[in-house]
Structures are given as structure tokens and as C-alpha cells.
C-alpha positions as CSV (number, residue, x, y, z in Angstrom):
1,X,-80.4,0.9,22.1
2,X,-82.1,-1.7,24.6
3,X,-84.9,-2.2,22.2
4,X,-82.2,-2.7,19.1
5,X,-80.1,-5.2,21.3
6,X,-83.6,-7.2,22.2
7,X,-84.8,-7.6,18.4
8,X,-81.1,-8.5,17.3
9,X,-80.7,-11.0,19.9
10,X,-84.5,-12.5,19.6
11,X,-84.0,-12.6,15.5
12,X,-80.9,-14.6,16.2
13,X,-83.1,-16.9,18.7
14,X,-86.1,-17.5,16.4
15,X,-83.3,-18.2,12.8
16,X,-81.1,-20.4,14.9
17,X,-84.5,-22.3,16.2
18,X,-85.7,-22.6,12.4
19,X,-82.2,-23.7,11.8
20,X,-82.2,-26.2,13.8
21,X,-85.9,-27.6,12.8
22,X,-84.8,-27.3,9.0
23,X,-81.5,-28.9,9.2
24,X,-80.3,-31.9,7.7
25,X,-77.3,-32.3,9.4
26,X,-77.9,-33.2,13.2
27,X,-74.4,-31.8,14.2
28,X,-75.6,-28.5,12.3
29,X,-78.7,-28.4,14.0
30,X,-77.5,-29.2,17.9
31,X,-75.1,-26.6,17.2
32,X,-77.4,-23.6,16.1
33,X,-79.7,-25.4,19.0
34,X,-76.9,-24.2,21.5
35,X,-77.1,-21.3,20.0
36,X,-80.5,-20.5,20.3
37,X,-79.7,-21.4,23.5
38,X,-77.3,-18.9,24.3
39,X,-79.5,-16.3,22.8
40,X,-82.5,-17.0,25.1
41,X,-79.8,-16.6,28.0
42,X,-79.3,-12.8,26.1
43,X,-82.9,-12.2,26.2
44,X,-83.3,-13.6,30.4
45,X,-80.1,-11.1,31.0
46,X,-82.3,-8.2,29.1
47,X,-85.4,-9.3,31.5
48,X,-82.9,-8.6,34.6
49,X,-83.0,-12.6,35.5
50,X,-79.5,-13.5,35.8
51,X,-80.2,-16.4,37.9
52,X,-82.2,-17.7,34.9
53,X,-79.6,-16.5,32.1
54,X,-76.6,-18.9,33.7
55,X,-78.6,-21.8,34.5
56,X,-79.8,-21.7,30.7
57,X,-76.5,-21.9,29.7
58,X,-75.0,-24.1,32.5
59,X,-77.7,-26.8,32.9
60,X,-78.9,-26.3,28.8
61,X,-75.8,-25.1,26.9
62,X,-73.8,-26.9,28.9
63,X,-75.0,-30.5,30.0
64,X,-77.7,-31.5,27.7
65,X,-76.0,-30.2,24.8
66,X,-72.8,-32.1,25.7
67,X,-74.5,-35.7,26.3
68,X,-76.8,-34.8,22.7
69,X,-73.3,-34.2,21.1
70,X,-72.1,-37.2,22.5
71,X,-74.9,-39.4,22.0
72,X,-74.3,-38.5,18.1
73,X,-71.1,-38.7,18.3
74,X,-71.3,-42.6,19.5
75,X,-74.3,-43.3,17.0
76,X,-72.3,-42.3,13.7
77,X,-75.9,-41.8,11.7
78,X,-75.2,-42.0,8.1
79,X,-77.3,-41.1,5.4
80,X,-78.1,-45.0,4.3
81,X,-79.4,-45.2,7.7
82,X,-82.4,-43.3,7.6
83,X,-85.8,-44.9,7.0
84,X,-87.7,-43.7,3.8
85,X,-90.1,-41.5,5.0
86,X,-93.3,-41.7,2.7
87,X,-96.5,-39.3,2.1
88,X,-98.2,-40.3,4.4
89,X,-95.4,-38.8,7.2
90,X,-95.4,-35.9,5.5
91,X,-99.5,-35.3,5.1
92,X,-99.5,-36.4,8.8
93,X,-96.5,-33.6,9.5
94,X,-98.5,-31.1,7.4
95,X,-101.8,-31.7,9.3
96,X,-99.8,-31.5,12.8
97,X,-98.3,-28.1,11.7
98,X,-102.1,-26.8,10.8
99,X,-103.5,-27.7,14.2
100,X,-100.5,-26.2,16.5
101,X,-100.9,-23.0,13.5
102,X,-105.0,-22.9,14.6
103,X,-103.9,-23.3,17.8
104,X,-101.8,-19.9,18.1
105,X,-104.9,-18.5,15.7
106,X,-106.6,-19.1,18.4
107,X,-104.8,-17.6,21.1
108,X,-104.2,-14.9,19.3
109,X,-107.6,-13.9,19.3
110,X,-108.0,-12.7,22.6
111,X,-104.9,-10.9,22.9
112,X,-104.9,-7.7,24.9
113,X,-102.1,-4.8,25.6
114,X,-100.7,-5.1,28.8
115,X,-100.1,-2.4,30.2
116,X,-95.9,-2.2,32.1
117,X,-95.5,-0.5,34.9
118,X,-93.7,3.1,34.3
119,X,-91.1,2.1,37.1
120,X,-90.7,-1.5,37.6
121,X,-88.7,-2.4,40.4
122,X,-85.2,-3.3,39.3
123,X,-84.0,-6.0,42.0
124,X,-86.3,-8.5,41.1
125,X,-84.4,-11.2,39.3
126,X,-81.2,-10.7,41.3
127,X,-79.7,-14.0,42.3
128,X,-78.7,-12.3,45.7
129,X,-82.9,-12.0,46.7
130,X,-83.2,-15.3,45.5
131,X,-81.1,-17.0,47.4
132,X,-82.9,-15.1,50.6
133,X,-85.8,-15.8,49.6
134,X,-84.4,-19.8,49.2
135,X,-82.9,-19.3,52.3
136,X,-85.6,-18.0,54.5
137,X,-89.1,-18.7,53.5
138,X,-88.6,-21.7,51.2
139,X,-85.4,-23.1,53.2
140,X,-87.9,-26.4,54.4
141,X,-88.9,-27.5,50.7
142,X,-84.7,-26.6,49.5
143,X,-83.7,-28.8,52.1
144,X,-85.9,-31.8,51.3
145,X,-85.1,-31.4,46.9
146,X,-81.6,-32.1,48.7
147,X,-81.9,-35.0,50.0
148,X,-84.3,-36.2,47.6
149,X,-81.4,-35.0,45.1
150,X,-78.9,-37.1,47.1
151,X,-81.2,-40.5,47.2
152,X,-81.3,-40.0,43.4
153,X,-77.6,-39.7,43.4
154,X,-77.1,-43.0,45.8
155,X,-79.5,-44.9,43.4
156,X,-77.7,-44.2,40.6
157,X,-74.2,-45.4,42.1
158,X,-75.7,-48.1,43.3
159,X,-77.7,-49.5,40.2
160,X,-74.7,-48.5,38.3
161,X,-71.8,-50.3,40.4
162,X,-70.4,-53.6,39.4
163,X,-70.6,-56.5,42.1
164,X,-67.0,-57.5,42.8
């Protein structure tokens, strides 16, 4: 059943991804991009990293998605728009797609089985052991992303305020 559930949900990851590449609508193609978001959360929930799963779809699905929406929304693109794209972008496309398809060729070729463990152990992508582990060892280098999270957020307010 697991292994039914995984190729459903990757199939749905990989045709929304194509969908989105080979769209010619952009508000077609950010919306099967969310999708293929939410199916990569699917397949982190299937690995047992639900820490992973809801910051793909809070931080991804959620925010960037949202200000790509928007940012279309306040560019009304129309079709007279576009620049003519000649040959030569789409030799230069084709020769692109050749190297990156070499390039997986070629790491292909030294591919090797790995061998799973027969019992893995089933707490390791628990939010609850990260956030001890965040906590405990790492609680030094989480405190300082904070503050250097809240100078960022100062900045900003500040380089954004009006002077009255």
C-alpha cells in the first residue's frame, strides 16, 4: 500500500513539475507549481519528516507562492507583451537541455544499490527530537539566527519607514 501511495504521489510531483515547465499560462503553471509543492510535502510525510513536510508547505506553498501570485497579479502580462524569441533561444535552450541530460548520464553511471537498513529507527524526523536537539546542543547557533533574524527585521522597518 506504502509503495502504491509513494508512486501515486511522486507521479503527481514529477506531471505537475513538467506542467509547470511546459505551461503557457503563468497562473497555470504557479498553480500546478504549488502543487508539486504540496506533493513533495506527501513524499517528506512518507520519509517520517514532518518537520520538513509543513515547512514545505508553510514557507513554499504558502509565502513564496502567495508573493509569485501576487507579483503576477500586479504585472498583468499579456500576450503582446512577450519578446519574440528567435532560433537562436531555442538552439541555445536545446544545447542547455543536452548538457544538464549528459550531466545525469553521467551520474548515472556510477550508481550503486544501497542497501536500507531492515529496521530503521522510526523517531528520526520527529519534530519533538528536533526541537531537543535545537534546544540543547545547537541552542548557541539558534539563538544568534535570532537575533541576526531580528537585525534583518529592524533593517527592513527602518529602510522601509517614511521620514515624517
Amino acid at each position: 500500500m506504502e509503495e502504491i501511495l509513494f508512486y501515486l504521489v511522486s507521479t503527481c510531483a514529477v506531471v505537475s513539475a513538467l506542467f509547470v515547465v511546459f505551461s503557457k499560462n503563468p497562473m497555470y503553471s504557479i498553480i500546478s507549481l504549488i502543487l508539486t509543492f504540496f506533493s513533495i510535502a506527501g513524499l517528506y510525510i512518507m520519509l517520517n519528516a514532518q518537520f520538513l513536510s509543513i515547512v514545505q508547505i508553510i514557507v513554499y506553498s504558502g509565502a513564496i507562492m502567495v508573493l509569485f501570485l501576487y507579483v503576477l497579479m500586479m504585472l498583468n502580462l499579456k500576450e503582446k507583451d512577450e519578446p519574440l524569441k528567435g532560433s537562436a533561444f531555442r538552439i541555445l535552450a536545446t544545447v542547455c537541455g543536452g548538457m544538464v541530460f549528459i550531466g545525469f548520464i553521467g551520474a548515472l553511471k556510477g550508481y550503486q544499490q544501497i542497501d536500507f537498513p531492515t529496521s530503521p529507527d522510526s523517531q528520526i524526523g520527529l519534530t519533538k527530537n528536533l526541537g531537543h536537539l535545537l534546544f540543547s546542543k545547537y541552542v548557541l547557533p539558534f539563538e544568534l539566527a535570532g537575533i541576526l533574524f531580528l537585525g534583518a527585521l529592524v533593517g527592513a522597518v527602518m529602510i522601509g519607514k517614511r521620514d515624517l
